[in-house]
C-alpha positions in Angstrom: 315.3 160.8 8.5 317.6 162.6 6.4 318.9 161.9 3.4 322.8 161.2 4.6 321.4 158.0 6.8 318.9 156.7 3.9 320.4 153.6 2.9 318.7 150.4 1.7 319.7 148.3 5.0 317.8 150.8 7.1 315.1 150.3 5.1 314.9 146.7 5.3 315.4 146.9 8.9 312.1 149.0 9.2 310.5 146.3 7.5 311.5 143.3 8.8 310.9 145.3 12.5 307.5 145.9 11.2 307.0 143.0 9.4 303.1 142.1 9.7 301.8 145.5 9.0 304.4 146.1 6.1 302.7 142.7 4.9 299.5 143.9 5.2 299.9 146.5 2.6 302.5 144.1 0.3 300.6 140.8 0.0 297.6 142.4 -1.8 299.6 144.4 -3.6 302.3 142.1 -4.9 298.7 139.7 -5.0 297.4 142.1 -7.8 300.4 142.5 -9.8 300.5 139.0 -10.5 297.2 138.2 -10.6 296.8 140.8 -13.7 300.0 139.4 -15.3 298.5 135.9 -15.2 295.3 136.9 -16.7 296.1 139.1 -19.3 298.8 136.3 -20.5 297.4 133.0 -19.5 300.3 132.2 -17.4 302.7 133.5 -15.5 305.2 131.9 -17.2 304.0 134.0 -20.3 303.6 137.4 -18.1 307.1 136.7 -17.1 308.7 136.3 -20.4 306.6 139.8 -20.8 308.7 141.4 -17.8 312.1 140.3 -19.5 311.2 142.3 -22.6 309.9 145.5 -20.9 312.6 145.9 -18.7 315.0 145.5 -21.9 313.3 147.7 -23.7 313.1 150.4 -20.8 317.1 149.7 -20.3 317.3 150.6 -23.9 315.2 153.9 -23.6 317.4 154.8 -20.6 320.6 154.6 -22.3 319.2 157.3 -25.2 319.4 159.8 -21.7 323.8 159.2 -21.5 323.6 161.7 -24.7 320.6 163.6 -24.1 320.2 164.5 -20.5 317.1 166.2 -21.5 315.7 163.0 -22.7 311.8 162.4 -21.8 311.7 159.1 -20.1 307.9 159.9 -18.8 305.2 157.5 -18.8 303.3 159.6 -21.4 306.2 159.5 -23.9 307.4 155.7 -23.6 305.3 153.7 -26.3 307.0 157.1 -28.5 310.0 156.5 -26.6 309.6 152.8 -27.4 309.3 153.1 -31.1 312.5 155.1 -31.4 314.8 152.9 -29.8 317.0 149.8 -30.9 315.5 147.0 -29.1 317.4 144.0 -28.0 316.2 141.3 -30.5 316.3 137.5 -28.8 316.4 134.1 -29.7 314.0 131.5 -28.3 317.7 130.2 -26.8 318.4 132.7 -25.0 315.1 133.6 -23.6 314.6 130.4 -22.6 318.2 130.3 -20.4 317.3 134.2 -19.4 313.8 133.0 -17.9 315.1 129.9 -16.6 312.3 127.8 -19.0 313.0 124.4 -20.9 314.0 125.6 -24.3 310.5 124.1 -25.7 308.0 125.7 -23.2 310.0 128.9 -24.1 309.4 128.2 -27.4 305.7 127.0 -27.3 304.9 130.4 -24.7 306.6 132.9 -26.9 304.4 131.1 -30.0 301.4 132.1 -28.2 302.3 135.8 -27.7 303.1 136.0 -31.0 299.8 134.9 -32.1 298.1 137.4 -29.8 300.4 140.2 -31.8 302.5 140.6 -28.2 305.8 139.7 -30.0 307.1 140.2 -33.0 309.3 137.5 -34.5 311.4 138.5 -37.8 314.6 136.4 -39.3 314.4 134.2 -35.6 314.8 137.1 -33.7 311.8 138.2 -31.1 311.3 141.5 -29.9 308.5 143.1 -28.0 306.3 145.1 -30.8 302.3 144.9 -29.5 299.5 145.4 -31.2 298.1 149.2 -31.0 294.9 147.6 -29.4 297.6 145.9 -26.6 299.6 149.6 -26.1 295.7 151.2 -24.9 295.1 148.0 -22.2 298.9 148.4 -20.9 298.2 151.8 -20.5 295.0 151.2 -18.0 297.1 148.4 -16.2 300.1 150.1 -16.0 298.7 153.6 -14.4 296.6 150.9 -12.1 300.3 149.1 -11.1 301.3 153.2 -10.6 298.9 154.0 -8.0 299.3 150.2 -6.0 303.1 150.9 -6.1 303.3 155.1 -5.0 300.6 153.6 -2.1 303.5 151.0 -0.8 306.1 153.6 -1.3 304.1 155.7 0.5 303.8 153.1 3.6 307.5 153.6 3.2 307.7 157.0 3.4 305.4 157.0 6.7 308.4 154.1 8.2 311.1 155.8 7.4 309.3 159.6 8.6 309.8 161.4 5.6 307.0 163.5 4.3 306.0 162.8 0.9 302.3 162.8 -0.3 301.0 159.9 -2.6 300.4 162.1 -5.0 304.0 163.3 -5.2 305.4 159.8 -5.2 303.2 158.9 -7.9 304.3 162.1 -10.3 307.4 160.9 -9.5 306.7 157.7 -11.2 305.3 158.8 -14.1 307.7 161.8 -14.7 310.6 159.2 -14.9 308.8 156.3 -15.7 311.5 154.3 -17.8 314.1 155.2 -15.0 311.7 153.5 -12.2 309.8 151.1 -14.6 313.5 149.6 -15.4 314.2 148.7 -11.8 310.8 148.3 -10.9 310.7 145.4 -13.5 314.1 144.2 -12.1 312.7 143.5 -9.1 309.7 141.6 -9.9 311.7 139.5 -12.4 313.9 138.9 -9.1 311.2 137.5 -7.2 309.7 135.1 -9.4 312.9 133.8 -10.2 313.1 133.3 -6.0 309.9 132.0 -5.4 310.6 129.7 -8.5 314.0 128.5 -7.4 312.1 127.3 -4.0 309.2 125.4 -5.6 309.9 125.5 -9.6 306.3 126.8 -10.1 304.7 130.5 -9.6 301.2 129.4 -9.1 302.0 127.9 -5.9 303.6 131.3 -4.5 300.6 133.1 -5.9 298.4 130.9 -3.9 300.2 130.8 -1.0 299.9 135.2 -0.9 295.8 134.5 -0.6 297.0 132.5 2.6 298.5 135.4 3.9 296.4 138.3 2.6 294.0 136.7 5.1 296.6 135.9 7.8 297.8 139.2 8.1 294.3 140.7 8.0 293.4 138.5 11.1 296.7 139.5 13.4 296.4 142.2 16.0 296.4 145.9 14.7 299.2 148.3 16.4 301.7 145.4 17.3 304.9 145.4 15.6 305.5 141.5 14.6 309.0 141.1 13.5 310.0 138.4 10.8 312.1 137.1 13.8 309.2 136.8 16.2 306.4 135.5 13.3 308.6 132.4 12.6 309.9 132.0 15.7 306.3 131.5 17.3 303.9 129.0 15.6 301.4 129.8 17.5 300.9 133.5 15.9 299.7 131.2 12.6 298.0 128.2 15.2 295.9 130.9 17.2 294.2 131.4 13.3 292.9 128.4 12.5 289.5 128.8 14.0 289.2 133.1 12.5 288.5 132.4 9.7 292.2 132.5 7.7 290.8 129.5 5.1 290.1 129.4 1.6 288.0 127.5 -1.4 290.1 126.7 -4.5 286.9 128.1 -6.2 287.2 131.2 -4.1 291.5 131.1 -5.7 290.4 130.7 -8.6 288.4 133.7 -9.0 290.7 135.9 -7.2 293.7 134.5 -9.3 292.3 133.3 -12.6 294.3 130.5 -12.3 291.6 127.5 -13.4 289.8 126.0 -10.4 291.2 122.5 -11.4 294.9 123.7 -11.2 293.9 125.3 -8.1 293.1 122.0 -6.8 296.4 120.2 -8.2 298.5 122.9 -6.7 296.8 122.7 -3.5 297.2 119.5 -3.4 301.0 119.9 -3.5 301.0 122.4 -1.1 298.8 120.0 1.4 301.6 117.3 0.8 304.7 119.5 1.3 302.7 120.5 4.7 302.2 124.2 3.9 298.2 124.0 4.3 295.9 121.6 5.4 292.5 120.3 3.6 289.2 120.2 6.4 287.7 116.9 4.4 284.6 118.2 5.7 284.5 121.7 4.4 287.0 121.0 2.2 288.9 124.5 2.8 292.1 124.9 3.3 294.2 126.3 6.0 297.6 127.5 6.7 299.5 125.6 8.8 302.5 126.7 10.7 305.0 124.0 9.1 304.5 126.6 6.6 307.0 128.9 7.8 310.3 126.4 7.7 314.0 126.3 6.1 312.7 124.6 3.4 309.4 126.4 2.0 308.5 129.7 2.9 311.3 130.4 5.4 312.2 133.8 7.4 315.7 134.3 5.0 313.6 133.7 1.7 311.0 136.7 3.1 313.7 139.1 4.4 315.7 138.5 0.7 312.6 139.8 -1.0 312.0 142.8 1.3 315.8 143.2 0.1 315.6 143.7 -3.2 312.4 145.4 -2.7 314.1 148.2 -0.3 316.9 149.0 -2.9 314.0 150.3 -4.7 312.4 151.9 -2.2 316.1 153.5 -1.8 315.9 155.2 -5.3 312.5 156.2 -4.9 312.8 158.3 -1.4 316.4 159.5 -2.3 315.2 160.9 -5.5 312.3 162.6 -3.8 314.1 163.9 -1.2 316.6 165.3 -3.6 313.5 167.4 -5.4 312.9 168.7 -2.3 315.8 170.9 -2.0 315.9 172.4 -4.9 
């Protein structure tokens, strides 16, 4: 495809055409993302407030490149990068209204990652200033989140037939880290706040991806299952229930690192709004196809997040195919 067709819409169509093996690749990837945020801060509430922050700060580094347009925005240089620029300082008020918290679990959260030297608070203003110990583990996670997102932008690449290597994709990243990072950030902040909207909780959507990590794993390799045709037959999820697509809450919790007991209390929801269903024997839980409806996990709420996920796949393959001719 050349560059002159690339546009974000074809991308989502590719996606929502090839919907089950796009997923197959997305669910254990967006899986891990937010399983590390939750357990490096407790919560995802907490690793959410964290997003907010970084993104700020990386919209700060990137405005230092509209007077220096040799400005080093790489992945090597940001915590340098980070320490030179003016960040945005907050109030609990209007973090809480930006994260869509109550104005006292705001409060209580950001206490926490101030204690564990995440935050800085000065004069009631909060701004992201970690601990030198914190800067070496965001490092490891961050390169880690690199590789997991040039591999999905590479499943991208192979969709939309352009030839870019892994490798490439992932130099890319790093070169202009802040640039990507920035809109990267964006989007995940965008996705919680749509899974949140839909059930006020991000556990449960966190959950729910083990449901289809397994799901998608089970479906027929080399068929192109289209959102359209995954919601509009039941029986793709039915024909599962006896191969195996169940799961423990012990066997969440580990995974997750959400505690087994909340595991149980969400599930328990999720058993009530009739998204899975508890075997009393076994005691597993299966998805259901009431699952996939208008008013949980419906066919408009998953082509809005391969949405906002293709407009960045859009900056990513039109900046690479703009390196290539040169």
């Amino acid at each position: 495809m050349s560059q002159a067709t690339l546009s974000p819409a074809e991308i989502k169509v590719k996606i929502i055409e090839n919907f089950v093996e796009y997923a197959k690749i997305f669910t254990p990837f967006q899986s891990s993302f937010l399983c590390g945020l939750n357990q490096r801060y407790q919560c995802l509430d907490s690793g959410s407030l964290i997003l907010n922050f970084a993104r700020n700060t990386h919209q700060a580094i990137l405005r230092k490149k509209d007077y220096d347009l040799d400005y080093d925005l790489s992945f090597e240089k940001f915590w340098e990068n980070h320490g030179n620029v003016d960040q945005p300082r907050s109030t609990i008020m209007t973090i809480a209204q930006c994260s869509n918290l109550p104005k006292e679990t705001a409060r209580r959260k950001l206490l926490e990652l101030t204690k564990q030297k995440i935050l800085n608070k000065k004069n009631n203003y909060i701004s992201w200033h970690p601990s030198e110990e914190y800067k070496v583990r965001y490092n490891i996670f961050v390169v880690e989140e690199i590789k997991n997102m040039a591999k999905l932008t590479k499943y991208i690449t192979n969709l939309m037939k352009m030839n870019f290597s892994k490798e490439d994709i992932e130099n890319e990243y790093k070169n202009k880290f802040s640039f990507y990072w920035y809109h990267y950030l964006d989007l995940q902040i965008k996705w919680m706040s749509l899974w949140k909207f839909r059930f006020k909780d991000l556990d449960i959507p966190l959950i729910f991806l083990q449901f289809a990590i397994l799901l998608t794993s089970k479906l027929d390799k080399g068929k192109n299952i289209s959102t359209s045709k995954l919601w509009s037959e039941p029986n793709i999820i039915k024909n599962q229930f006896h191969k195996g697509v169940s799961v423990s809450a012990t066997s969440i919790s580990d995974i997750t690192g959400i505690p087994r007991a909340t595991c149980i209390r969400k599930l328990n929801i999720m058993v009530v709004k009739k998204m899975v269903l508890r075997d009393k024997n076994t005691k597993r839980y299966y998805l259901i196809p009431e699952a996939l409806n208008k008013n949980l996990v419906s066919k408009d709420l998953v082509e809005k997040v391969s949405e906002i996920f293709s407009e960045f796949y859009f900056i990513s393959l039109k900046a690479l195919s703009t390196k290539t001719l040169y």
